[in-house]
N, CA, C and O atoms as CSV, one atom per row, in Angstrom:
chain,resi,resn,atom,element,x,y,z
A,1,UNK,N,N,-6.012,-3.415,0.527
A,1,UNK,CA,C,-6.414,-2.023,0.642
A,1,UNK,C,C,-7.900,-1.959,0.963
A,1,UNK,O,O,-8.848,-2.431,0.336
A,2,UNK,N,N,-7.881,-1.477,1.744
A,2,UNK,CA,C,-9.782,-0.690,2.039
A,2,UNK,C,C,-10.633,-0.080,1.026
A,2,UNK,O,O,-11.823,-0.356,0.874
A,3,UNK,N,N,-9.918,0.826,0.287
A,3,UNK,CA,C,-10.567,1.869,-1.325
A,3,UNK,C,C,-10.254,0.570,-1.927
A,3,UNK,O,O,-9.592,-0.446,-1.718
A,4,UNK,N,N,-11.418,1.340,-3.162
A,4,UNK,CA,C,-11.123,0.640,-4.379
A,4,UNK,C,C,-10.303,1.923,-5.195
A,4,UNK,O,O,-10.957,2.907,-5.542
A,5,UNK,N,N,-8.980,1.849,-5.446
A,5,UNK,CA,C,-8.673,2.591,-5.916
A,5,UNK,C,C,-8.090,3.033,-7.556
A,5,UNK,O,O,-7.413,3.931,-8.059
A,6,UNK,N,N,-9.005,1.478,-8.114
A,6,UNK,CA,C,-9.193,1.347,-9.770
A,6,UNK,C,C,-7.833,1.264,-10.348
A,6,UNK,O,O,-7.618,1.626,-11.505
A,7,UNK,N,N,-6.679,0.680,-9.376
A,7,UNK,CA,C,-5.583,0.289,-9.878
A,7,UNK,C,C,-5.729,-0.252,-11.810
A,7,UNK,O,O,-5.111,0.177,-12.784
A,8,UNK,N,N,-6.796,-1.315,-11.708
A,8,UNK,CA,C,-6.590,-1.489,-13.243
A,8,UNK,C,C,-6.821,-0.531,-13.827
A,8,UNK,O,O,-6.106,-0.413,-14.822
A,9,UNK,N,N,-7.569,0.311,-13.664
A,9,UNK,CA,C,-7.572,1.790,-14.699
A,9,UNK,C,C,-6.467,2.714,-14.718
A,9,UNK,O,O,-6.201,3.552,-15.580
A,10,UNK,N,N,-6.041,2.526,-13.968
A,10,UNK,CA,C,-4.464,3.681,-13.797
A,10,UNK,C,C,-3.738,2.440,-14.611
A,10,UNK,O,O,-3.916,2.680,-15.805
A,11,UNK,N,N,-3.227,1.597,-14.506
A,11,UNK,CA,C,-2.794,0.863,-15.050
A,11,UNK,C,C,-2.525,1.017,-16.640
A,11,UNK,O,O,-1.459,1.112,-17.248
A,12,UNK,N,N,-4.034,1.007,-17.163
A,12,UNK,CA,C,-4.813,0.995,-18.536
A,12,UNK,C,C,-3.915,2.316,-19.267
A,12,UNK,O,O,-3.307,2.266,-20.337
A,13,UNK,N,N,-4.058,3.639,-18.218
A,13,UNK,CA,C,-3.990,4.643,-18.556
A,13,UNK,C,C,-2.604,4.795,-18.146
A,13,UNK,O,O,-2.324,5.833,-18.746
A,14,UNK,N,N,-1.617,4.476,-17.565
A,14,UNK,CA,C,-0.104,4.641,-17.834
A,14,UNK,C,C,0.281,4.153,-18.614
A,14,UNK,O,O,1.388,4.635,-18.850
A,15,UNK,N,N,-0.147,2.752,-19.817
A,15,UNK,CA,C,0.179,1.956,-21.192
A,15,UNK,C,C,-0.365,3.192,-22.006
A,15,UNK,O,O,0.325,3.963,-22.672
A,16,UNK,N,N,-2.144,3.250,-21.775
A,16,UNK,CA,C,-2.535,3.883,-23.014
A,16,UNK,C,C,-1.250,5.282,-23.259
A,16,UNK,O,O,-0.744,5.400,-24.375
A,17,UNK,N,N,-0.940,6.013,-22.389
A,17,UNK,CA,C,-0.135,6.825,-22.323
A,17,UNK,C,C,0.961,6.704,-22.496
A,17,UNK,O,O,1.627,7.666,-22.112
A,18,UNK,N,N,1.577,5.781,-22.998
A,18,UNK,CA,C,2.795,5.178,-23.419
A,18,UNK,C,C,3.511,5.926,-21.789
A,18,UNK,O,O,4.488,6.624,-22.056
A,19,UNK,N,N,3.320,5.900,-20.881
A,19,UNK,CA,C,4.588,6.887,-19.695
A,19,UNK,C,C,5.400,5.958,-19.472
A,19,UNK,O,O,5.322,4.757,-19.211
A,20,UNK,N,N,6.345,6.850,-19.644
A,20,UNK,CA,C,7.455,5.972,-19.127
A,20,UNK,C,C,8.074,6.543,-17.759
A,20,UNK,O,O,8.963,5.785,-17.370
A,21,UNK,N,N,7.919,7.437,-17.068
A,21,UNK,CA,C,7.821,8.027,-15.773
A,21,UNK,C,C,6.603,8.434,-15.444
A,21,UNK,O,O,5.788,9.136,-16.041
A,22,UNK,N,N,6.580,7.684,-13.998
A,22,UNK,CA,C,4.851,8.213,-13.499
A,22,UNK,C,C,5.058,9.127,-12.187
A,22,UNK,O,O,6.054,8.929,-11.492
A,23,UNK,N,N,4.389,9.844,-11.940
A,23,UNK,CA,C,4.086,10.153,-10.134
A,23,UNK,C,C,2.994,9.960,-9.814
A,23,UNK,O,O,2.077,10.114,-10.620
A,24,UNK,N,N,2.797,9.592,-8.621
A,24,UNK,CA,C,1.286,9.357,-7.593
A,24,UNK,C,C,1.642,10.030,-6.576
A,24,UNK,O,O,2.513,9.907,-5.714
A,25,UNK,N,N,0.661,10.920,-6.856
A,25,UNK,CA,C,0.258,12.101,-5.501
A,25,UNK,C,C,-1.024,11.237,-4.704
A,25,UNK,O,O,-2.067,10.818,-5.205
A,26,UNK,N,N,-0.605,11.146,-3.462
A,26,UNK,CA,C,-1.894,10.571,-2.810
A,26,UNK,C,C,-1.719,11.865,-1.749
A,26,UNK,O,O,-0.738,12.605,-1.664
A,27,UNK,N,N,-3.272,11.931,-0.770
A,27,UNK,CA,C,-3.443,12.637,0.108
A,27,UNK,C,C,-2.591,12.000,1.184
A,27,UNK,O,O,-1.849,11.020,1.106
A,28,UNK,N,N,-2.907,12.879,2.326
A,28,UNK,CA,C,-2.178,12.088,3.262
A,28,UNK,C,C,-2.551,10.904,3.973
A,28,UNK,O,O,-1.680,10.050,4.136
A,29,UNK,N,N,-3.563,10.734,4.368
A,29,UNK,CA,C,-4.253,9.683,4.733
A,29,UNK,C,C,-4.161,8.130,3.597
A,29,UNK,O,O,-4.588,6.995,3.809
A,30,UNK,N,N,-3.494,8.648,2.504
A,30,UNK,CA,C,-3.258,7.310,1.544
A,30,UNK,C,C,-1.715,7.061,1.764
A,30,UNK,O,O,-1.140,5.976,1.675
A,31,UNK,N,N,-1.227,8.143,2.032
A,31,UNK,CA,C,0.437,7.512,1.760
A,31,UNK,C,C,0.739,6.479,2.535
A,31,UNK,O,O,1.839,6.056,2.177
A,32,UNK,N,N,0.315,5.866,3.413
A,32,UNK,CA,C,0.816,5.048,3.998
A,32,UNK,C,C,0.709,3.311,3.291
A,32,UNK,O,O,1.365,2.287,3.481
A,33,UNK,N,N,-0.493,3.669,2.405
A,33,UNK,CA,C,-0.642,2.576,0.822
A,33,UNK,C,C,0.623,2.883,0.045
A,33,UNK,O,O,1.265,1.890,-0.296
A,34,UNK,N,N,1.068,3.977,-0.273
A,34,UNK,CA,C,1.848,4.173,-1.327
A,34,UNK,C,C,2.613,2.729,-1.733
A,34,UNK,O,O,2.171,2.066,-2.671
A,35,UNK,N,N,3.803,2.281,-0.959
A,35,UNK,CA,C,5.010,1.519,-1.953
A,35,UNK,C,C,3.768,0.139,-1.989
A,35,UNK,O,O,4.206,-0.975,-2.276
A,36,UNK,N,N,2.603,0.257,-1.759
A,36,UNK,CA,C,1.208,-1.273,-2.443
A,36,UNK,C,C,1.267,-0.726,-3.349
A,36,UNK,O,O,1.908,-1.392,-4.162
A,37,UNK,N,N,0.962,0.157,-3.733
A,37,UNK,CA,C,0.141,1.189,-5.176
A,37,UNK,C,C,1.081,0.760,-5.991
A,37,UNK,O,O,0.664,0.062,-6.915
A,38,UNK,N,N,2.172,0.944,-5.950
A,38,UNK,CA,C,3.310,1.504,-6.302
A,38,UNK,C,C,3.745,-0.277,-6.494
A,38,UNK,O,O,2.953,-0.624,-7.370
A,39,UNK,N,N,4.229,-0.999,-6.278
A,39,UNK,CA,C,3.978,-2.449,-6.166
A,39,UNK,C,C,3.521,-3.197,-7.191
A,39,UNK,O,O,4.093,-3.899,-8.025
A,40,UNK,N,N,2.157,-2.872,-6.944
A,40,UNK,CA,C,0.929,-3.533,-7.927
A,40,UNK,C,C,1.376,-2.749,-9.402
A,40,UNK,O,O,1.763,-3.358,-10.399
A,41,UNK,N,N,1.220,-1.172,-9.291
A,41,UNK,CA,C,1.377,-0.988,-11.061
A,41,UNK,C,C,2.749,-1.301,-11.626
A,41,UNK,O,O,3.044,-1.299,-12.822
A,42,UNK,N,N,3.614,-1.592,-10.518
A,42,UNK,CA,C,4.975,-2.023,-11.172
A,42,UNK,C,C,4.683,-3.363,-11.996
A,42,UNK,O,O,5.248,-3.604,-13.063
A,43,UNK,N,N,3.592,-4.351,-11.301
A,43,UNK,CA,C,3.561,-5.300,-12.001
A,43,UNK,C,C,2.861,-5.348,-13.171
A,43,UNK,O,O,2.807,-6.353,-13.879
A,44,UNK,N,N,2.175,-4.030,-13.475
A,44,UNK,CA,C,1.164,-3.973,-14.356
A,44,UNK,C,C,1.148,-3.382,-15.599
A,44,UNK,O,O,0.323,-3.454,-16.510
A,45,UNK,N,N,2.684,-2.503,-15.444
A,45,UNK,CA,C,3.311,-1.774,-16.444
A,45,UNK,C,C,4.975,-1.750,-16.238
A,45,UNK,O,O,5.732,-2.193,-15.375
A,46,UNK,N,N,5.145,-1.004,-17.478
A,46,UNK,CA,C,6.665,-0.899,-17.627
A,46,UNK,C,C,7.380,0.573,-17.081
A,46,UNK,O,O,8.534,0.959,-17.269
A,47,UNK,N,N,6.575,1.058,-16.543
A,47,UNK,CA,C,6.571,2.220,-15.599
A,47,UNK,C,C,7.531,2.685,-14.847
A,47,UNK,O,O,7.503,1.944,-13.865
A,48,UNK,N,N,8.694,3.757,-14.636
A,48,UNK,CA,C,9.043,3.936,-13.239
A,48,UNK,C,C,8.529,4.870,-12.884
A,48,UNK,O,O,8.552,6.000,-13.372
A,49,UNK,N,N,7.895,4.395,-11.792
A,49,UNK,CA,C,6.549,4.904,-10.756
A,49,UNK,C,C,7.554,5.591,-9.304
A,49,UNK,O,O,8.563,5.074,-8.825
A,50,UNK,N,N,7.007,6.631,-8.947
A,50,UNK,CA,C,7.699,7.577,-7.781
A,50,UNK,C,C,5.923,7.954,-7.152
A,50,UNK,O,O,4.808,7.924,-7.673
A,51,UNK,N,N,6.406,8.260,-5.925
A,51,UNK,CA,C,5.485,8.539,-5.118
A,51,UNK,C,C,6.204,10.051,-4.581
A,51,UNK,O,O,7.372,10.362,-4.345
A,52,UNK,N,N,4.986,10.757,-4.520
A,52,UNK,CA,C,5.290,12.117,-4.181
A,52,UNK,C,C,4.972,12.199,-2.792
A,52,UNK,O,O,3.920,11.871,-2.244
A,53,UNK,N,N,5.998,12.672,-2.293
A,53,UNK,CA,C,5.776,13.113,-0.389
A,53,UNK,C,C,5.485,13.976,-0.099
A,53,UNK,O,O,4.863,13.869,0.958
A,54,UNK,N,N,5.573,15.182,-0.513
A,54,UNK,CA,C,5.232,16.334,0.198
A,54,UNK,C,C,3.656,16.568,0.100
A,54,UNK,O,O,3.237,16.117,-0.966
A,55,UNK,N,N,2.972,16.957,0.641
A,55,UNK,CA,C,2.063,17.365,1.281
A,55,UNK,C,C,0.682,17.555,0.077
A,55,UNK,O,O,1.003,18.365,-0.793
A,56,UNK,N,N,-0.142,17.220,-0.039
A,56,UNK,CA,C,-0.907,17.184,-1.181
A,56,UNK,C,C,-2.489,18.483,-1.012
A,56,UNK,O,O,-3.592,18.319,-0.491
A,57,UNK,N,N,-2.073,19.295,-1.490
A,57,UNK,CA,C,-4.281,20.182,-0.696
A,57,UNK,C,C,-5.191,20.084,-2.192
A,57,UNK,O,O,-6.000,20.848,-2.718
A,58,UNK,N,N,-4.782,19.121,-2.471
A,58,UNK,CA,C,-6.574,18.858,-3.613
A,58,UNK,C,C,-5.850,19.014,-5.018
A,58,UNK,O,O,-4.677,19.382,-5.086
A,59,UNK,N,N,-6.642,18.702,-6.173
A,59,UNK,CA,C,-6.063,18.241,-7.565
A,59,UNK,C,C,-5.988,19.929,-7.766
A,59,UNK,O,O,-6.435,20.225,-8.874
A,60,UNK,N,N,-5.662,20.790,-7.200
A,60,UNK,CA,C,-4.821,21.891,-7.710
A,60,UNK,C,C,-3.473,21.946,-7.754
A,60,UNK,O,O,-2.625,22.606,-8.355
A,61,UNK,N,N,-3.506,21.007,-6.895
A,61,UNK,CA,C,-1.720,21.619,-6.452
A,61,UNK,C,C,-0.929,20.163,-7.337
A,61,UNK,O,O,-0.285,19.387,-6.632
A,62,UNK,N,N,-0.961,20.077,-7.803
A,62,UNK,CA,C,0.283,19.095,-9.384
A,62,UNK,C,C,1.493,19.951,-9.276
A,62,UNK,O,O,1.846,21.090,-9.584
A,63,UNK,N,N,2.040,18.731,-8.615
A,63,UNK,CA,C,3.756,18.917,-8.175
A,63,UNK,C,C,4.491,19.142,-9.977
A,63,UNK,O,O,4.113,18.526,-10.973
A,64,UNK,N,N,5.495,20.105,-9.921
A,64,UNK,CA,C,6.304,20.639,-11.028
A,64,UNK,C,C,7.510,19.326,-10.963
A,64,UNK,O,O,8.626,19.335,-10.443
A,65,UNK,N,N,6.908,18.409,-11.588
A,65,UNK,CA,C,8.148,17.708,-11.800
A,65,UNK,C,C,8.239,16.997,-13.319
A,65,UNK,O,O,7.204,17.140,-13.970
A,66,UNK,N,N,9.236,16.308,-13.937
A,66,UNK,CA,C,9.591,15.800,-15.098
A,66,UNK,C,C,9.054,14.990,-15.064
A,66,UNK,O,O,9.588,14.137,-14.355
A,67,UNK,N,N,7.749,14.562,-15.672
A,67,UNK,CA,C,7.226,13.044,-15.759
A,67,UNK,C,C,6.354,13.500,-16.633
A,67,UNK,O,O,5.944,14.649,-16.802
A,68,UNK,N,N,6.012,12.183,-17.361
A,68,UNK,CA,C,5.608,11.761,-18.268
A,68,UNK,C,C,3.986,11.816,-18.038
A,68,UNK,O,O,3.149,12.036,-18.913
A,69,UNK,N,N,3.704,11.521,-16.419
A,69,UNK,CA,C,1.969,11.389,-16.389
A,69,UNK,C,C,1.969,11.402,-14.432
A,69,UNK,O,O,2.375,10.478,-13.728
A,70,UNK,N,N,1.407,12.687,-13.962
A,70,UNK,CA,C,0.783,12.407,-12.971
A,70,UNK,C,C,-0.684,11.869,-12.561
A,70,UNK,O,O,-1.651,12.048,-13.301
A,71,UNK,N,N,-0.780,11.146,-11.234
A,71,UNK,CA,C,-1.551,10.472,-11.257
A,71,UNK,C,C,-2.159,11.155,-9.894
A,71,UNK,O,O,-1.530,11.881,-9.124
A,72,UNK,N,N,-3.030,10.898,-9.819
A,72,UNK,CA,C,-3.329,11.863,-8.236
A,72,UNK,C,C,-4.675,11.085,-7.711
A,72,UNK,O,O,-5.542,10.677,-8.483
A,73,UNK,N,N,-4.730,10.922,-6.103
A,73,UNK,CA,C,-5.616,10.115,-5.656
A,73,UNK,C,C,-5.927,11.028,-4.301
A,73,UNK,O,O,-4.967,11.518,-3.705
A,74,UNK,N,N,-7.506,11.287,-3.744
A,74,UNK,CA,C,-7.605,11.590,-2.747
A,74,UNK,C,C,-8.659,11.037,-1.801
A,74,UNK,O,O,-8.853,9.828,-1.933
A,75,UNK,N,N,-9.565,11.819,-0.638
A,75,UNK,CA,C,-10.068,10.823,0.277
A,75,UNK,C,C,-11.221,11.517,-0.591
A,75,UNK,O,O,-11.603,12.625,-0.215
A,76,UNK,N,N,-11.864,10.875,-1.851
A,76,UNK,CA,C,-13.087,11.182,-1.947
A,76,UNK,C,C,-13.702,10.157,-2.665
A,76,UNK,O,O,-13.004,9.146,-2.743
A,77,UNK,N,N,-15.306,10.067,-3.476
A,77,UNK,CA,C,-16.039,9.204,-3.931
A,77,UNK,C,C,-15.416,8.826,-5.220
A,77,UNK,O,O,-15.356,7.673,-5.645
A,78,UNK,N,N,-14.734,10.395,-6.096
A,78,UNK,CA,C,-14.419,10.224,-6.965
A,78,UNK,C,C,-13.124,9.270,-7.922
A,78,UNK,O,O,-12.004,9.117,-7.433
A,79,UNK,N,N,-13.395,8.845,-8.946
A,79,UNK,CA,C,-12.200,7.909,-9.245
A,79,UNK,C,C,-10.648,9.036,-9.289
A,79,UNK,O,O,-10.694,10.245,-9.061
A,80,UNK,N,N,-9.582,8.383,-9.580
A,80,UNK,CA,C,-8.412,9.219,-9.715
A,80,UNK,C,C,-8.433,10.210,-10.640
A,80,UNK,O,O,-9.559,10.282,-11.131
A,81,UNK,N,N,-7.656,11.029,-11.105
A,81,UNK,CA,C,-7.699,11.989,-12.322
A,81,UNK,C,C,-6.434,12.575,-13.059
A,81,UNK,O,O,-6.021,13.599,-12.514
A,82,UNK,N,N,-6.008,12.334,-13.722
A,82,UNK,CA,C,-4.960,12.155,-14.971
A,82,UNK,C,C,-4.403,13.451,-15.350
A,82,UNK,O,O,-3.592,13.529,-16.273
């Protein structure tokens, strides 16, 4: 991957969070990382991890779904946000 996208901290924070269902909202310009992302924290937790497709416009929009912990990533400086 090109970003550093602090996989071990999402990581950290899907255990610390005991989740046992995750989602990762990436922008669009990331989805094409997704099933890496998605990959790597499989190996890193006990997680089932889903990647969200539809269309992402900024940490307002948190998709209405049943999970345990969204995770959300976009094209900026900032780290992810929980």
């Amino acid at each position: 991957m090109e970003y550093d996208l602090e996989l071990e901290r999402v990581a950290e924070e899907i255990t610390t969070a005991q989740a046992k269902i995750v989602l990762i909202q990436l922008g669009d310009g990331l989805k094409p990382q997704g099933t890496e992302i998605i990959d790597i924290l499989n190996k890193k937790t006990n997680a089932q991890i889903f990647l969200w497709l539809d269309t992402c416009y900024g940490v307002c929009d948190v998709p209405d779904a049943k999970v345990d912990l969204v995770i959300q990533f976009g094209h900026n400086e900032l780290p992810p946000t929980f």
